[in-house]
C-alpha positions as semicolon CSV with decimal commas, in nm:
position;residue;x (nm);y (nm);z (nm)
1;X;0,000;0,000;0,000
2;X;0,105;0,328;-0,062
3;X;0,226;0,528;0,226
4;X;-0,053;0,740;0,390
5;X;-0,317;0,453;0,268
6;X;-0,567;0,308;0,512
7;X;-0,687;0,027;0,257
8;X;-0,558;-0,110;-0,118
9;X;-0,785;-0,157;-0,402
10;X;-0,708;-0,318;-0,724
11;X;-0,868;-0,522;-1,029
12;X;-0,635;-0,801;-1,112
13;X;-0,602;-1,029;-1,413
14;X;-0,405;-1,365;-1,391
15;X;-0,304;-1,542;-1,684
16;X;-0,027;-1,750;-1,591
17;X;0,116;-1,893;-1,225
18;X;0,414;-1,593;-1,343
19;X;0,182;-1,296;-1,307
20;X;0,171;-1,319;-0,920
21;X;0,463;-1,509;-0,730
22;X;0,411;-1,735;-0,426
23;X;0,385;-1,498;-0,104
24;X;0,242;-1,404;0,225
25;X;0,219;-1,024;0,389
26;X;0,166;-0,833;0,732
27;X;-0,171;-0,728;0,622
28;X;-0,533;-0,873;0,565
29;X;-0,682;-0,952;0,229
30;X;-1,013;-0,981;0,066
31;X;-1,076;-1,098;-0,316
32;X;-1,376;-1,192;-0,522
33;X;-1,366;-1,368;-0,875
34;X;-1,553;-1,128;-1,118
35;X;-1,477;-1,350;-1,433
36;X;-1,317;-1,670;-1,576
37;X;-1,173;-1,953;-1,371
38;X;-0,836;-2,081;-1,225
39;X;-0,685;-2,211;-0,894
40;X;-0,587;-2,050;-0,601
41;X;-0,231;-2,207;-0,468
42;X;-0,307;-2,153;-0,074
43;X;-0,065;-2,314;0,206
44;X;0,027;-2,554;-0,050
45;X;-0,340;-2,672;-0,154
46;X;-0,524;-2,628;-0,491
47;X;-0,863;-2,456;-0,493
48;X;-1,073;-2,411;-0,804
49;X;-1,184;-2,073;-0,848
50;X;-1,498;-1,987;-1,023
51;X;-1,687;-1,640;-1,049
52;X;-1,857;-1,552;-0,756
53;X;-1,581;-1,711;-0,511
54;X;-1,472;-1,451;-0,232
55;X;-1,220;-1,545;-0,040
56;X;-1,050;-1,390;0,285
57;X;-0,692;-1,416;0,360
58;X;-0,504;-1,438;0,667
59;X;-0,107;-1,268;0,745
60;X;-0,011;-1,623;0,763
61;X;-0,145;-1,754;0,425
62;X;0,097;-1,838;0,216
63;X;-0,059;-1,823;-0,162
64;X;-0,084;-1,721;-0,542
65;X;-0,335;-1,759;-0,867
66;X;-0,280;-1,937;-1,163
67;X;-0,583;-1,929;-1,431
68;X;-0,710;-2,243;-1,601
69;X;-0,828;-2,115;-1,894
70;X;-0,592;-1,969;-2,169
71;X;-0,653;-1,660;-2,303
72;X;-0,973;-1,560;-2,086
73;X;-0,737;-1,524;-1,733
74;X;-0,894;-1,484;-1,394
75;X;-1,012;-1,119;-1,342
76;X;-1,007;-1,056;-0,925
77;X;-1,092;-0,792;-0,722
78;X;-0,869;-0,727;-0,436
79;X;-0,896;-0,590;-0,137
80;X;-0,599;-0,526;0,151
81;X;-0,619;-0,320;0,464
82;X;-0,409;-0,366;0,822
83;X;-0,477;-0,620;1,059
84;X;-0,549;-0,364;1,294
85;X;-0,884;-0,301;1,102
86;X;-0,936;-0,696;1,163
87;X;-0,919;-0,683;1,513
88;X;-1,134;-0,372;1,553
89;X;-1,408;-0,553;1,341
90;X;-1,419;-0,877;1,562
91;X;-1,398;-0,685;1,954
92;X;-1,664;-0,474;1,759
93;X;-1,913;-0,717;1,585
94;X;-1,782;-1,065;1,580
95;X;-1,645;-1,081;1,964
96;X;-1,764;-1,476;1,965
97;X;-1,733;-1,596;1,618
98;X;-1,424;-1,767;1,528
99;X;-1,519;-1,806;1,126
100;X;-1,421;-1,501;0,851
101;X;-1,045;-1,402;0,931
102;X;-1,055;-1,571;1,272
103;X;-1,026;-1,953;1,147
104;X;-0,805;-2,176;1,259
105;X;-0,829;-2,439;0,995
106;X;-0,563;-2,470;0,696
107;X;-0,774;-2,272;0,422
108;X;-0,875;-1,951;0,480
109;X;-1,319;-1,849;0,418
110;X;-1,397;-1,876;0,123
111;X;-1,756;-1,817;0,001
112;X;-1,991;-1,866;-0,293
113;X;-2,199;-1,548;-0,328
114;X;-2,457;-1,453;-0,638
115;X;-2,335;-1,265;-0,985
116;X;-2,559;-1,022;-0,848
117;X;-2,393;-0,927;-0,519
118;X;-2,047;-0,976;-0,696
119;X;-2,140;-0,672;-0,921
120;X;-2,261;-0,479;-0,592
121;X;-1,937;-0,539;-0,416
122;X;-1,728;-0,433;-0,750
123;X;-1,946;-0,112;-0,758
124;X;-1,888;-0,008;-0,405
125;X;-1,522;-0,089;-0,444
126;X;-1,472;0,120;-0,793
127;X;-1,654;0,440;-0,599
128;X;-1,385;0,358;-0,300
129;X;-1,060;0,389;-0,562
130;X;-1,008;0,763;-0,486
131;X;-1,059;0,720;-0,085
132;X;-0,781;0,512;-0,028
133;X;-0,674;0,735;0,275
134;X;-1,002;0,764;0,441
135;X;-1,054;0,521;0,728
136;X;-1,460;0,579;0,702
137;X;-1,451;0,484;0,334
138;X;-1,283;0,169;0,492
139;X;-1,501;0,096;0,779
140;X;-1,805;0,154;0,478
141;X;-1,682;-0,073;0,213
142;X;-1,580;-0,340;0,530
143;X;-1,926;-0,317;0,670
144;X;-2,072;-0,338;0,284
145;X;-1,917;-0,693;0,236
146;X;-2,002;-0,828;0,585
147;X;-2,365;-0,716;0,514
148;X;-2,346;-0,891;0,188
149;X;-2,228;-1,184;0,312
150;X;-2,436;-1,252;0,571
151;X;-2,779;-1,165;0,370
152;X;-2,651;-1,412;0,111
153;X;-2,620;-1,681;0,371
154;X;-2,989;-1,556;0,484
155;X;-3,108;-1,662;0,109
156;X;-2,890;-1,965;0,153
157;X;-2,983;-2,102;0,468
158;X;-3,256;-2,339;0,279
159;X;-3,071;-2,589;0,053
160;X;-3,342;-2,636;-0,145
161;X;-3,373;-2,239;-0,312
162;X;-3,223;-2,262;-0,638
163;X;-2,967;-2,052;-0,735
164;X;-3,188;-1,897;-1,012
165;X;-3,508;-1,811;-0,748
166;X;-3,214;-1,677;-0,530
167;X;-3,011;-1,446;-0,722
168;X;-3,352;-1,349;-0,919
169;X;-3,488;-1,220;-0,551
170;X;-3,192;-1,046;-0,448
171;X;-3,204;-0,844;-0,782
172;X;-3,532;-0,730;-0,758
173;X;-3,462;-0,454;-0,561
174;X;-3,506;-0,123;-0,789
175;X;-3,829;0,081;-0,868
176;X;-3,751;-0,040;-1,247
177;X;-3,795;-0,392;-1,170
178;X;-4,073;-0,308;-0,882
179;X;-4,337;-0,108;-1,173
180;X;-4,247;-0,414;-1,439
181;X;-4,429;-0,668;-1,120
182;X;-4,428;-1,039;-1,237
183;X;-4,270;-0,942;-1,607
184;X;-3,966;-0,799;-1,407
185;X;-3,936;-1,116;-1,163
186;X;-4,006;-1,413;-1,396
187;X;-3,707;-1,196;-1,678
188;X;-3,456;-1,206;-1,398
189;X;-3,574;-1,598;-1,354
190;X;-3,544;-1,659;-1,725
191;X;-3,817;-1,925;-1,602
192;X;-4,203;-1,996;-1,716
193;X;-4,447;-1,830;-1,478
194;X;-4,542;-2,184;-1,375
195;X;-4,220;-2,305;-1,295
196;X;-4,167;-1,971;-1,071
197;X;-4,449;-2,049;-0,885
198;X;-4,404;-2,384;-0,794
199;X;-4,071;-2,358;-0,715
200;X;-4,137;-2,036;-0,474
201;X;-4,427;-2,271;-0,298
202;X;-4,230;-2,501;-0,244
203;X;-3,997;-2,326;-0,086
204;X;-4,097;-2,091;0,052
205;X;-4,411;-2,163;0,153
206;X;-4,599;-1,882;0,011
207;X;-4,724;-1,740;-0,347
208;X;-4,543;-1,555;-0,591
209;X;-4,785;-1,234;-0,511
210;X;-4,643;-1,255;-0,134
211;X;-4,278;-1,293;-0,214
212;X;-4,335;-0,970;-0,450
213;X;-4,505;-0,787;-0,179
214;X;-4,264;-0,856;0,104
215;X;-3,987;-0,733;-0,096
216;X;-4,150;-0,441;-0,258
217;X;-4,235;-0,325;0,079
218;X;-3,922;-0,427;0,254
219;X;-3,764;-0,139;0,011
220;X;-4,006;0,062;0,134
221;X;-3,922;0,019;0,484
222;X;-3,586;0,117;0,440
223;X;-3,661;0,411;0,213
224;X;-3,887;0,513;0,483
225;X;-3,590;0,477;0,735
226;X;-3,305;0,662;0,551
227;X;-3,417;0,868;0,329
228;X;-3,696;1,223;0,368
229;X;-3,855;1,100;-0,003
230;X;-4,178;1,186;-0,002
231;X;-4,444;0,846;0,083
232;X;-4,608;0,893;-0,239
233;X;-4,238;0,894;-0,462
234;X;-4,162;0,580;-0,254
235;X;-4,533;0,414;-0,322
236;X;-4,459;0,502;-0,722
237;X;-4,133;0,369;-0,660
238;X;-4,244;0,023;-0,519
239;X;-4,512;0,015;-0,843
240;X;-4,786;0,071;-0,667
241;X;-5,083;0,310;-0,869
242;X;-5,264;0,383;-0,566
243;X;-5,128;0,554;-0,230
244;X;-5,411;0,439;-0,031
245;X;-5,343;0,066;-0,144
246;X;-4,983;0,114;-0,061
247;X;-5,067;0,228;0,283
248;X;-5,309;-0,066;0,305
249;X;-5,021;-0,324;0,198
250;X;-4,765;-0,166;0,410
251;X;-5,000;-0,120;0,743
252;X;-5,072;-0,503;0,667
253;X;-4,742;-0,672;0,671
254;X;-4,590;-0,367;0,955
255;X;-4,869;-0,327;1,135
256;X;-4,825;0,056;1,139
257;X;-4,838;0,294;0,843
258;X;-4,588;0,420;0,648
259;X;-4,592;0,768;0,824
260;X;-4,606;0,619;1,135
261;X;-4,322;0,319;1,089
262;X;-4,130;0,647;0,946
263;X;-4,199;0,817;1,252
264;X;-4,080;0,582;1,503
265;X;-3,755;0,444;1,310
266;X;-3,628;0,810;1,229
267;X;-3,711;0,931;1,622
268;X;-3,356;1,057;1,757
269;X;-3,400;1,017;2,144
């Protein structure tokens, strides 16, 4: 890192076991596979790398990338900050967890996480590039990939979602996809309405017309929370035609209104 840096950002492409020698550092590491496929050498073990795979290193690991398929490479994002950071985060937020950078075991985490989220994490990390001396910037992007990480294990926690119903629900998440309704959901499925609805009964237990709702008004509830836009932009924005049948929704699954849930979440004591 340069000198007067708080955290190292960098996109990476490996074409040959050359590009990147065999080494270990005095600082902790996070990368994520954004495209094409090769192995990770880690304390002298092989591990396939795929898109999607983020993986967090220790001091201690000893490693380097080779890519398995000529021409393409392995494109990584990498992440490096000081161990100091690490222990803040765990006396902070993981005080009784031994998993993440706190394993003991011979390969560091490594985790399988949607294309999705692997685009959100690359986003938040391009729009960090020019604060590579500020320690909130840090703290954000940190707290941005713990978040992530733990909501995908949230989708994951039931081995029997597919990974199309799962990635499918964690994209629809915008007002675009939100005023589309069903045509938005079953294109990010790439599935027959039929097959959407099955699958989501079975498991999840509910309809297709519930899983919409819950997450058009779990946006809601956090547009409610950090943001001062107006009920009725955030109503349009969750594709709803009518206020009053927003209000209805909402008041149904939070059991307050919108103005009210507003009220109580944004109260500074």
């Amino acid at each position: 890192m340069r000198a007067g840096d708080v955290m190292h950002l960098a996109r990476v492409s490996i074409y040959s076991r050359k590009d990147i020698s065999l080494h270990r550092h005095d600082f902790a590491e996070i990368f994520w596979v954004e495209s094409g496929s090769g192995t990770h050498l880690i304390n002298n073990e092989e591990v396939r790398l795929e898109p999607g795979h983020l993986v967090m290193i220790r001091p201690d690991d000893r490693h380097t990338f080779t890519s398995t398929r000529r021409g393409r490479g392995l494109t990584i994002m990498n992440f490096a900050f000081s161990f100091d950071t690490v222990k803040h985060f765990r006396k902070r937020y993981f005080s009784h967890l031994d998993s993440y950078f706190w394993m003991g075991d011979l390969l560091p985490y490594m985790i399988s996480l949607s294309p999705s989220l692997i685009r959100q994490l690359s986003r938040r990390a391009e729009e960090s590039f020019q604060f590579r001396d500020s320690v909130i910037h840090l703290d954000s992007l940190l707290l941005f990939i713990f978040r992530s990480i733990a909501d995908g294990k949230d989708l994951q926690a039931d081995s029997q979602m597919p990974v199309w119903l799962r990635d499918a629900i964690q994209d629809f998440s915008t007002p675009e996809l939100f005023r589309q309704g069903y045509a938005g959901f079953v294109d990010s499925c790439k599935k027959n309405i039929h097959h959407i609805n099955r699958t989501v009964r079975k498991v999840l237990n509910k309809s297709l017309s519930d899983l919409l709702t819950e997450l058009r008004m779990e946006f809601a509830a956090r547009q409610l929370v950090i943001t001062h836009a107006p009920i009725k932009t955030i109503s349009s924005d969750c594709g709803f035609n009518s206020l009053a049948h927003f209000y209805k929704t909402f008041k149904k699954i939070y059991h307050v209104t919108p103005s009210d849930y507003r009220k109580i979440n944004q109260n500074v004591a």
